[in-house]
DSSP file (Angstrom, degrees, kcal/mol; ACC not computed):
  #  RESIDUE AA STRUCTURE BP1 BP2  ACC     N-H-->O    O-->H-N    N-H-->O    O-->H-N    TCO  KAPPA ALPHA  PHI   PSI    X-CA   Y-CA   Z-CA
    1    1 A X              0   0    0      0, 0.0     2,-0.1     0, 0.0     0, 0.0   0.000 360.0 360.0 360.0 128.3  -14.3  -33.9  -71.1
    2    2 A X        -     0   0    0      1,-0.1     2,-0.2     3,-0.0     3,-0.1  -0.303 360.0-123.6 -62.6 160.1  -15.6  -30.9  -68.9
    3    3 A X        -     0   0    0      1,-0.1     3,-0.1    -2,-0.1    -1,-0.1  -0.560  47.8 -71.1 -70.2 154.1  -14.0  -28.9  -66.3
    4    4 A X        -     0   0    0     -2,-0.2     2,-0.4     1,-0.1    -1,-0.1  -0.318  54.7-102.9 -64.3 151.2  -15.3  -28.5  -62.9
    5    5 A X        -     0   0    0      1,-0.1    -1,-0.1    -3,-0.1    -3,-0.0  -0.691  41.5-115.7 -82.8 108.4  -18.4  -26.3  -62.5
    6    6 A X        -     0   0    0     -2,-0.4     2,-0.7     1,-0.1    -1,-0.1  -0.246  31.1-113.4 -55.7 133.6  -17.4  -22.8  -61.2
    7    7 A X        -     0   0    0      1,-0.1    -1,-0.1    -3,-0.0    -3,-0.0  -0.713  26.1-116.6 -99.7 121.0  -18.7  -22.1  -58.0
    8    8 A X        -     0   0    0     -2,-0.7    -1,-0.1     1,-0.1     4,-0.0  -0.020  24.0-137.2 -49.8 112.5  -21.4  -19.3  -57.8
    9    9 A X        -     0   0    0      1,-0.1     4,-0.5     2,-0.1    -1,-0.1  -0.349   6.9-150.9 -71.3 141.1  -20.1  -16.3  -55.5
   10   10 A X  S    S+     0   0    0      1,-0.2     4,-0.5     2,-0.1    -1,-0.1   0.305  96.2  47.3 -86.7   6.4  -23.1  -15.2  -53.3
   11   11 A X  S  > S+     0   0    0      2,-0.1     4,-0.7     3,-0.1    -1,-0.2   0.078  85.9  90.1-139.1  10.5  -21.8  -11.6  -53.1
   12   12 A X  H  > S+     0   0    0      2,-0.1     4,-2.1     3,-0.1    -2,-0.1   0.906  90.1  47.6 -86.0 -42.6  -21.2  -11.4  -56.9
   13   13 A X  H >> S+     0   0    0     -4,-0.5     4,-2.0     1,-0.2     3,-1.2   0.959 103.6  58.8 -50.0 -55.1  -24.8  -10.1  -57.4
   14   14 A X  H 3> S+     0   0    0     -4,-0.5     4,-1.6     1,-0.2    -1,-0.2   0.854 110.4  43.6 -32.0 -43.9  -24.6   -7.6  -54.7
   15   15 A X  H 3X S+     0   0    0     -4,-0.7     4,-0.8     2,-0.2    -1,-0.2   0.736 108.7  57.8 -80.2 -15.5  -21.6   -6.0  -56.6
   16   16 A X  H XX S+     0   0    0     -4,-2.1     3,-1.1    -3,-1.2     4,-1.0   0.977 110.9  43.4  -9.5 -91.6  -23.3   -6.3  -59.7
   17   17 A X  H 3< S+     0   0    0     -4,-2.0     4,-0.4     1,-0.3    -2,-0.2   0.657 115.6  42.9 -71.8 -49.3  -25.9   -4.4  -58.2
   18   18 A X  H 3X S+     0   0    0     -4,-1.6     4,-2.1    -5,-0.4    -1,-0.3   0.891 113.0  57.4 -80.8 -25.8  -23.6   -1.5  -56.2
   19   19 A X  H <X S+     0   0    0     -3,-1.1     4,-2.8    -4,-0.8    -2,-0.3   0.969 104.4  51.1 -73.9 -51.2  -21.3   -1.4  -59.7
   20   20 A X  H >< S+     0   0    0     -4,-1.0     3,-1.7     2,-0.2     5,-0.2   0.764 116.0  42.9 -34.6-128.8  -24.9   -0.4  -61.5
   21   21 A X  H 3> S+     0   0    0     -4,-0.4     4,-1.1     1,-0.3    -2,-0.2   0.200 115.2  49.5  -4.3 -75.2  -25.3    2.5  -58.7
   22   22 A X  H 3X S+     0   0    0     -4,-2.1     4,-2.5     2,-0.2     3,-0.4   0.830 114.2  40.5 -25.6 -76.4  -21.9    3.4  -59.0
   23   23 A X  H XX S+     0   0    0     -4,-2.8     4,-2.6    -3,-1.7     3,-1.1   0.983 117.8  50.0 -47.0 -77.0  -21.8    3.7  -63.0
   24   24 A X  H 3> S+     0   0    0      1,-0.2     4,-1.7     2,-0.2    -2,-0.2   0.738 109.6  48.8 -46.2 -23.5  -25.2    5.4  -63.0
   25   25 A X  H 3X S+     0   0    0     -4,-1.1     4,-1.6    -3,-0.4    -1,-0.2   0.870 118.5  42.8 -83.5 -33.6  -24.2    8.1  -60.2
   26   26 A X  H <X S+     0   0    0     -4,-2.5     4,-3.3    -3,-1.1     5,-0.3   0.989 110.4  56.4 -68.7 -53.1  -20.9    8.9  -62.3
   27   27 A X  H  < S+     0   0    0     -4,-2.6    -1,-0.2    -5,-0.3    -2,-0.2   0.769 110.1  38.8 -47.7 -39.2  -23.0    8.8  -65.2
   28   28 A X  H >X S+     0   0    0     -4,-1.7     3,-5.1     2,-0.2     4,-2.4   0.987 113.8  65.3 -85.3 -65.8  -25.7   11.9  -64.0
   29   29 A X  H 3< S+     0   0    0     -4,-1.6     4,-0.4     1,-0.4    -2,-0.2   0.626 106.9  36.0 -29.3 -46.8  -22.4   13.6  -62.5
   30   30 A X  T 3X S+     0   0    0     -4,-3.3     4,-1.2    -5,-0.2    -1,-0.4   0.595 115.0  51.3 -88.9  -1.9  -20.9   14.1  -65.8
   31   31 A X  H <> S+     0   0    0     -3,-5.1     4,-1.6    -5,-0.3    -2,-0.2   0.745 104.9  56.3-101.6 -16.4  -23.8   14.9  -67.6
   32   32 A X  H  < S+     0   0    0     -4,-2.4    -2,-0.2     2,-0.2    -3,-0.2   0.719 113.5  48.4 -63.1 -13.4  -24.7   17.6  -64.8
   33   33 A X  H >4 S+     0   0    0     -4,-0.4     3,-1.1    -5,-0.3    -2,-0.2   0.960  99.8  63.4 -65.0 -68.0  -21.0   18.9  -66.0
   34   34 A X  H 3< S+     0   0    0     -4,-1.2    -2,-0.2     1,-0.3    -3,-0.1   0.656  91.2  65.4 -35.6 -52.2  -21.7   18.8  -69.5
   35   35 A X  T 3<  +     0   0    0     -4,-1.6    -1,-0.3    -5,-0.0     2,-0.1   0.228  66.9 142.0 -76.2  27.6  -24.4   21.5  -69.2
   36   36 A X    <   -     0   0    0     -3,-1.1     4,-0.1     1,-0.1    -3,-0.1  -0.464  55.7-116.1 -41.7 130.8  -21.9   24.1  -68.2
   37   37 A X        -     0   0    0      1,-0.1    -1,-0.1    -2,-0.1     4,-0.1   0.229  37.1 -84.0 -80.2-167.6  -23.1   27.4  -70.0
   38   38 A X  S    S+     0   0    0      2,-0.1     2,-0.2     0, 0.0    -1,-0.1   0.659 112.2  83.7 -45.3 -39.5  -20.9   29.4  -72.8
   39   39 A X  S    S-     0   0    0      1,-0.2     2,-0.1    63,-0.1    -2,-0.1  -0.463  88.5-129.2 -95.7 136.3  -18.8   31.1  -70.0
   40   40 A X        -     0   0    0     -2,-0.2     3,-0.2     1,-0.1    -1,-0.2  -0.414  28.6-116.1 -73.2 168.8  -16.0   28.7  -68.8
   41   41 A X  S    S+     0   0    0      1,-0.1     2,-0.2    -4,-0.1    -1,-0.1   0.845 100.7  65.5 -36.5 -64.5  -16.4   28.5  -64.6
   42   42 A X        +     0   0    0     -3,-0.0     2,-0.6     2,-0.0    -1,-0.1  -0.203  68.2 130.9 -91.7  33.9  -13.1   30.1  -63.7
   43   43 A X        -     0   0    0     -3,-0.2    -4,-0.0    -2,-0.2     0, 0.0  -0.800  42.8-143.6 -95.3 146.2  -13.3   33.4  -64.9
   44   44 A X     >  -     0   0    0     -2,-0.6     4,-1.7     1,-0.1     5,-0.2   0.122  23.6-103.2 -83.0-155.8  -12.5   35.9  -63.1
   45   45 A X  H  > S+     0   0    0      1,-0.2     4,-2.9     2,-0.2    -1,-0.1   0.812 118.3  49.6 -89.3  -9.9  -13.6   39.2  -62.5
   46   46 A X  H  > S+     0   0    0      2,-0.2     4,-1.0     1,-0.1    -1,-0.2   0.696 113.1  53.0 -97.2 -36.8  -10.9   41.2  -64.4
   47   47 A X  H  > S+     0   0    0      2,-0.2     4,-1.5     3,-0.1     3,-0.3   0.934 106.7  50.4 -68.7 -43.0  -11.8   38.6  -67.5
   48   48 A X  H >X S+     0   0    0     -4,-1.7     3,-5.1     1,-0.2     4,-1.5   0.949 113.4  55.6 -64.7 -67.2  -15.6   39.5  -67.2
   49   49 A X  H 3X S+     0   0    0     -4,-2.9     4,-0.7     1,-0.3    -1,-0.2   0.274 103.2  43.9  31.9 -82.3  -14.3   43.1  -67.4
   50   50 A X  H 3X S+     0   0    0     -4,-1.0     4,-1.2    -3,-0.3    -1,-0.3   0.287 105.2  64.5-118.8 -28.2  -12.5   43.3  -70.2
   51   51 A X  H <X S+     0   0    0     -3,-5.1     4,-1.0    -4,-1.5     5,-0.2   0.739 106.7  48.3 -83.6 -14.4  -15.2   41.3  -72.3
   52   52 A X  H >X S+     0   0    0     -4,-1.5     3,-2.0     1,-0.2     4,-1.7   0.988 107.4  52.5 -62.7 -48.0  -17.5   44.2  -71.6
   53   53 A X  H >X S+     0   0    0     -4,-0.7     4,-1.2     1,-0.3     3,-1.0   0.808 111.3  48.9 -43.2 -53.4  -15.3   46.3  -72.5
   54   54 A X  H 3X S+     0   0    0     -4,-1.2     4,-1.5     1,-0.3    -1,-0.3   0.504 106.6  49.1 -57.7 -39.0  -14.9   44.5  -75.4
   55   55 A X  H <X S+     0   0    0     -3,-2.0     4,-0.6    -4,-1.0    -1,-0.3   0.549 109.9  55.7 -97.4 -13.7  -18.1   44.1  -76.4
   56   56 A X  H XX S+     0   0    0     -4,-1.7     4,-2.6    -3,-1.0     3,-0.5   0.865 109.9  45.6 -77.2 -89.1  -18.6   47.9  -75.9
   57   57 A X  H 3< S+     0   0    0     -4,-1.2     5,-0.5     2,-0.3     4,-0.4   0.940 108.9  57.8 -33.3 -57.6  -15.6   48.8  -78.2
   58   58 A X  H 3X S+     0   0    0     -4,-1.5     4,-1.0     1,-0.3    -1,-0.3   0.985 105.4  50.8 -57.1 -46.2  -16.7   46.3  -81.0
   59   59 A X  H XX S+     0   0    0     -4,-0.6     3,-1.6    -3,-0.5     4,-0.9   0.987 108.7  46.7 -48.6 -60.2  -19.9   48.0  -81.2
   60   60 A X  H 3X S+     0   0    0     -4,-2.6     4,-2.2     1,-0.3    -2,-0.2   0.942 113.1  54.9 -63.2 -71.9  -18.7   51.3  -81.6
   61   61 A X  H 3> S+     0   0    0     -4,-0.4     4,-1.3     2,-0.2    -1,-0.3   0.687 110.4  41.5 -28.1 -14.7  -16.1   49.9  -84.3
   62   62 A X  H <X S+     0   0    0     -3,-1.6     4,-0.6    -4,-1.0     3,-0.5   0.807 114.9  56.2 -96.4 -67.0  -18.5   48.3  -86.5
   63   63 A X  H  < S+     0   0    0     -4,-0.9     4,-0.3     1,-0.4    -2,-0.2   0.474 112.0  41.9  34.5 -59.4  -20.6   51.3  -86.0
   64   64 A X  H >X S+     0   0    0     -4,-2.2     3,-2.1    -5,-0.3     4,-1.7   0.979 108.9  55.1 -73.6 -76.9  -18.3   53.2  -87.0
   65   65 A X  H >X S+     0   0    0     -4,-1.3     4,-3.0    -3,-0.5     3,-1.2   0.844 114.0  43.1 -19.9 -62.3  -16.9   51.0  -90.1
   66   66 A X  H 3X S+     0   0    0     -4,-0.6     4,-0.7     1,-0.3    -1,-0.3   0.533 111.8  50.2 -91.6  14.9  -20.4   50.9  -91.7
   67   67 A X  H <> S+     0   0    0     -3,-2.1     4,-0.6    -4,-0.3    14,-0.5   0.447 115.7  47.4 -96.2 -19.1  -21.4   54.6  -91.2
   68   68 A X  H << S+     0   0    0     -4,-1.7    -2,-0.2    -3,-1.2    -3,-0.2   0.826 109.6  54.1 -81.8 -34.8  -17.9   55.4  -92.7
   69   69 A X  H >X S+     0   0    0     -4,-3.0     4,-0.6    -5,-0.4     3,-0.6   0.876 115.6  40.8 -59.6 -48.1  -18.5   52.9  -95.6
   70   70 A X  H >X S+     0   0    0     -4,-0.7     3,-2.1     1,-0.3     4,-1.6   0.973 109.0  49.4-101.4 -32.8  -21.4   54.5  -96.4
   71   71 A X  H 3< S+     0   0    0     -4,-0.6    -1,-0.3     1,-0.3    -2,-0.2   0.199 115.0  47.4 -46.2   5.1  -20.9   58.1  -96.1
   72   72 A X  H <4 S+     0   0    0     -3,-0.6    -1,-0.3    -2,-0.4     3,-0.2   0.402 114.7  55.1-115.9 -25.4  -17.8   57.8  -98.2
   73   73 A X  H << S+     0   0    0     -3,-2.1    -2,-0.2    -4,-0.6    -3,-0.1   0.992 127.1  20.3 -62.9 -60.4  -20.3   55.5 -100.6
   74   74 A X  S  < S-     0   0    0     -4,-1.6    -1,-0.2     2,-0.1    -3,-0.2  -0.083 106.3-128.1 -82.1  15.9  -22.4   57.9 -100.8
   75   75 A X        +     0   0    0     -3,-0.2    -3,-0.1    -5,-0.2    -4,-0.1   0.675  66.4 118.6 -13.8  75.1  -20.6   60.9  -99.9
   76   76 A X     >  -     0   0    0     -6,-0.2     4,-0.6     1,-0.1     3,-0.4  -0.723  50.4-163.0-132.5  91.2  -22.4   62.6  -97.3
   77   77 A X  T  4  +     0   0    0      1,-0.2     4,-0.1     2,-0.1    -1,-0.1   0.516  65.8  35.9 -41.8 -37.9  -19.9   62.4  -95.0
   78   78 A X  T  > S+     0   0    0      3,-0.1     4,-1.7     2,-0.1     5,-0.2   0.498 100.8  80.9 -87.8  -8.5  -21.1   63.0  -91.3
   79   79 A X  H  > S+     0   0    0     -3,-0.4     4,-1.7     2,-0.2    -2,-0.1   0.953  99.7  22.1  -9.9-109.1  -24.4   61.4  -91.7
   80   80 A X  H  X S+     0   0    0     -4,-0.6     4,-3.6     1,-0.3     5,-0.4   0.708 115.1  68.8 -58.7 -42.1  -24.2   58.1  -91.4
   81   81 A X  H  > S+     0   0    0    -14,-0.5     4,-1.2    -5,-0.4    -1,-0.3   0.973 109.4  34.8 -50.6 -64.1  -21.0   58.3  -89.6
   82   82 A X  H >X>S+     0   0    0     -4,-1.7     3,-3.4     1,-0.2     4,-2.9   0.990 121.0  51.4 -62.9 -47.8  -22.7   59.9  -86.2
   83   83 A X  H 3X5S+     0   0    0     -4,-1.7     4,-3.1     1,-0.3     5,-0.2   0.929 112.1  43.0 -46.1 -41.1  -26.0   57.8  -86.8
   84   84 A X  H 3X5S+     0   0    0     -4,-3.6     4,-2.3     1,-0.3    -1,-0.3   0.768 116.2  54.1 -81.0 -10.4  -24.1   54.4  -87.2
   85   85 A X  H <X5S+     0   0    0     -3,-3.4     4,-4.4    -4,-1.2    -1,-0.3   0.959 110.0  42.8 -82.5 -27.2  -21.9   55.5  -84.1
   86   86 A X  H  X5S+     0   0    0     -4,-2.9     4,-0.5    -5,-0.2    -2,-0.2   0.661 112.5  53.7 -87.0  -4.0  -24.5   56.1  -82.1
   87   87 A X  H >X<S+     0   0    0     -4,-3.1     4,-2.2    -5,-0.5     3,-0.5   0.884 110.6  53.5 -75.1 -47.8  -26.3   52.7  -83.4
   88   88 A X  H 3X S+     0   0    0     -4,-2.3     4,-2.1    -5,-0.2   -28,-0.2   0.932  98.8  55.0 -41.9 -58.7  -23.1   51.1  -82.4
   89   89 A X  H 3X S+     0   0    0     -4,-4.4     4,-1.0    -5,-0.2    -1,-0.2   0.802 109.8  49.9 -72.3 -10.6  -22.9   52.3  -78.8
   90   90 A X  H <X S+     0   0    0     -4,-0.5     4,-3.1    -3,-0.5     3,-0.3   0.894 111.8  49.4 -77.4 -33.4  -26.8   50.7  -78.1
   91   91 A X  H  X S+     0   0    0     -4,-2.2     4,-2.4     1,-0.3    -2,-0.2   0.832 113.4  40.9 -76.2 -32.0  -25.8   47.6  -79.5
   92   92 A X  H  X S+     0   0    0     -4,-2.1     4,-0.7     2,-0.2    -1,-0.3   0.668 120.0  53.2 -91.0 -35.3  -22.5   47.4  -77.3
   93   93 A X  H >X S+     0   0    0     -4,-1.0     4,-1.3    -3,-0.3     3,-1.2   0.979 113.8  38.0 -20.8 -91.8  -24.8   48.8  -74.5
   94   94 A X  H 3X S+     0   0    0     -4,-3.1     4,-2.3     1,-0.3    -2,-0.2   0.722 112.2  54.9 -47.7 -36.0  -27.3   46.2  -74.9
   95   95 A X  H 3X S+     0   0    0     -4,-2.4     4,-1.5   -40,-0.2    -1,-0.3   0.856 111.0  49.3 -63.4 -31.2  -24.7   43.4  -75.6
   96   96 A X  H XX S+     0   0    0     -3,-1.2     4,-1.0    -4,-0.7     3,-0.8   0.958 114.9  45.8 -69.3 -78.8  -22.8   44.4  -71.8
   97   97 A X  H 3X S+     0   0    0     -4,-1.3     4,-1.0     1,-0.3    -1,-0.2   0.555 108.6  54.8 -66.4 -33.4  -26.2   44.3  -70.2
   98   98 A X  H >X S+     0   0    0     -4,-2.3     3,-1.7     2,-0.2     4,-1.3   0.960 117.0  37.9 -28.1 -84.2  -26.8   41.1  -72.0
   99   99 A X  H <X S+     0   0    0     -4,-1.5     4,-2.3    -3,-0.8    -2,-0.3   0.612 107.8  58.4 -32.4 -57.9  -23.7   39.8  -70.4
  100  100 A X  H 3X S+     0   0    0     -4,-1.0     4,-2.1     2,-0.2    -1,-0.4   0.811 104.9  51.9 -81.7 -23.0  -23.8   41.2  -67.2
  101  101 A X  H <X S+     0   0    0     -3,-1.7     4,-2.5    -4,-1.0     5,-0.3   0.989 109.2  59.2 -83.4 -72.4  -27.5   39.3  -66.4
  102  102 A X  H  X S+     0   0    0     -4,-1.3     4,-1.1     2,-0.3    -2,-0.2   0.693 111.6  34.8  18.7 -78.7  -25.6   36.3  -67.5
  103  103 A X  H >X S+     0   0    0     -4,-2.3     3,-3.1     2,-0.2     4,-2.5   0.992 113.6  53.4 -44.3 -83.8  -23.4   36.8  -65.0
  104  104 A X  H 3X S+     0   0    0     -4,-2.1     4,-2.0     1,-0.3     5,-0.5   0.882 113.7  51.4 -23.0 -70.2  -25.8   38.1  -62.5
  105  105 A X  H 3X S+     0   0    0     -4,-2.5     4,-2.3    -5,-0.2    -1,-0.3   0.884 111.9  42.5 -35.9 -44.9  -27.9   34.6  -63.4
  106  106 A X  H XX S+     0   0    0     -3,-3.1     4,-2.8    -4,-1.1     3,-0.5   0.990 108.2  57.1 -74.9 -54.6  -25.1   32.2  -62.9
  107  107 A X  H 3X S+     0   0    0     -4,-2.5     4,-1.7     1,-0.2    -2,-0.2   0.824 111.3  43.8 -52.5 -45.8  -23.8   33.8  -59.9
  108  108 A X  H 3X S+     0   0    0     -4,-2.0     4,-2.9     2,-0.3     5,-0.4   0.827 113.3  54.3 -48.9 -41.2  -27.6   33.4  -58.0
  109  109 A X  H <X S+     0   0    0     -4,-2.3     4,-3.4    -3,-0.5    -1,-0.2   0.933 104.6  46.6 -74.6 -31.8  -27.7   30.0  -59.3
  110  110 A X  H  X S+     0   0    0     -4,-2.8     4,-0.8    -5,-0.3    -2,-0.3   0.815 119.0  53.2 -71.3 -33.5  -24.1   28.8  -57.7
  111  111 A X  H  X S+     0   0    0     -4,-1.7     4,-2.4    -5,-0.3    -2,-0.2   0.969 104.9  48.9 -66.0 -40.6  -25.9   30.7  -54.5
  112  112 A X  H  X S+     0   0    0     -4,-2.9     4,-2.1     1,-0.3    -2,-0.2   0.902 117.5  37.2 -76.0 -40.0  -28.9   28.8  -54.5
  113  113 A X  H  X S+     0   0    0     -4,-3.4     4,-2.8    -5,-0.4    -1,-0.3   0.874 114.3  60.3 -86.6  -2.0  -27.3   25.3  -54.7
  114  114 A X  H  X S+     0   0    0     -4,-0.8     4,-2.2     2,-0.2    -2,-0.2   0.865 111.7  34.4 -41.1 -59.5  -24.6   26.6  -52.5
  115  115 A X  H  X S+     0   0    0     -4,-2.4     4,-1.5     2,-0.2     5,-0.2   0.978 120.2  59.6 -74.9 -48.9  -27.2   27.3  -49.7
  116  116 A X  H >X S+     0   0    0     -4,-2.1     4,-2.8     1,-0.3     3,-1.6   0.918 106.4  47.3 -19.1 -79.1  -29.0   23.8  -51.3
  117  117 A X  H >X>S+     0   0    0     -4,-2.8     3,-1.1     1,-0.3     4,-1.0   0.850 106.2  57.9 -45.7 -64.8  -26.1   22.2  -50.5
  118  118 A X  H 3<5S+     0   0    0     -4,-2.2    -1,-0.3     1,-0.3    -2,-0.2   0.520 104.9  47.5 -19.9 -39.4  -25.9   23.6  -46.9
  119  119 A X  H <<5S+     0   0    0     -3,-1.6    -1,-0.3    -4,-1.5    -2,-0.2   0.829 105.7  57.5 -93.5 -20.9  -29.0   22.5  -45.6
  120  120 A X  H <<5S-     0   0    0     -4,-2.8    -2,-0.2    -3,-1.1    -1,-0.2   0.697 114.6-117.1 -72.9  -4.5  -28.7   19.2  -46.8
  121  121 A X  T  <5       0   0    0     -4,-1.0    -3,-0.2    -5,-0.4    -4,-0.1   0.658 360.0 360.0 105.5 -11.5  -25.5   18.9  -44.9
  122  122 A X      <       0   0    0     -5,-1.0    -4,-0.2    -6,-0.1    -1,-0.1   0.448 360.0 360.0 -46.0 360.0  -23.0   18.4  -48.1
């Protein structure tokens, strides 16, 4: 023997239908997260900083290392050493400048949907 025949809600499709909106709008929200660049959000300015610096210093240090390596390999001793320092400090140059258009990029793009945002009224 059956059970009585469950009676069809008129308002179940509609929610069907707004749960589908719902899901999909969450769904583009997190993948519009997901493309977050290299760079966390929340750095600050003392953080950007300190990775130029960084990236400055590491350059000279390798720079240094393999112009010492080989000038001791090869013992001519102030060679390589100045060449590789001064190879070092373009590279550590070029990596900051890298870095700072990076920056420079993101920040314009966080203006432009900023202002984006603004005219639509957000």
């Amino acid at each position: 023997m059956r059970g009585p025949k469950p009676v069809s809600d008129p308002h179940s499709n509609a929610d069907a239908d707004r749960m589908k909106a719902l899901e999909n709008r969450i769904a583009a929200a997190k993948h519009k997260d997901a493309e977050v660049h290299h760079m966390k959000k929340d750095y600050s300015q003392a953080q950007l900083a300190w990775r130029m610096v960084i990236e400055l210093v590491a350059g000279l240090g390798i720079g240094f290392g393999i112009g010492y390596g080989l000038d001791t390999l090869l013992g001519t001793m102030p060679i390589f050493l100045v060449l590789f320092i001064f190879l070092g400090l373009a590279a550590g140059v070029k990596t900051m400048l890298a870095s700072a258009q990076e920056m420079q990029t993101k920040q314009l793009a966080k203006e432009a949907s900023r202002d984006e945002d603004d005219e639509r009224g957000d």
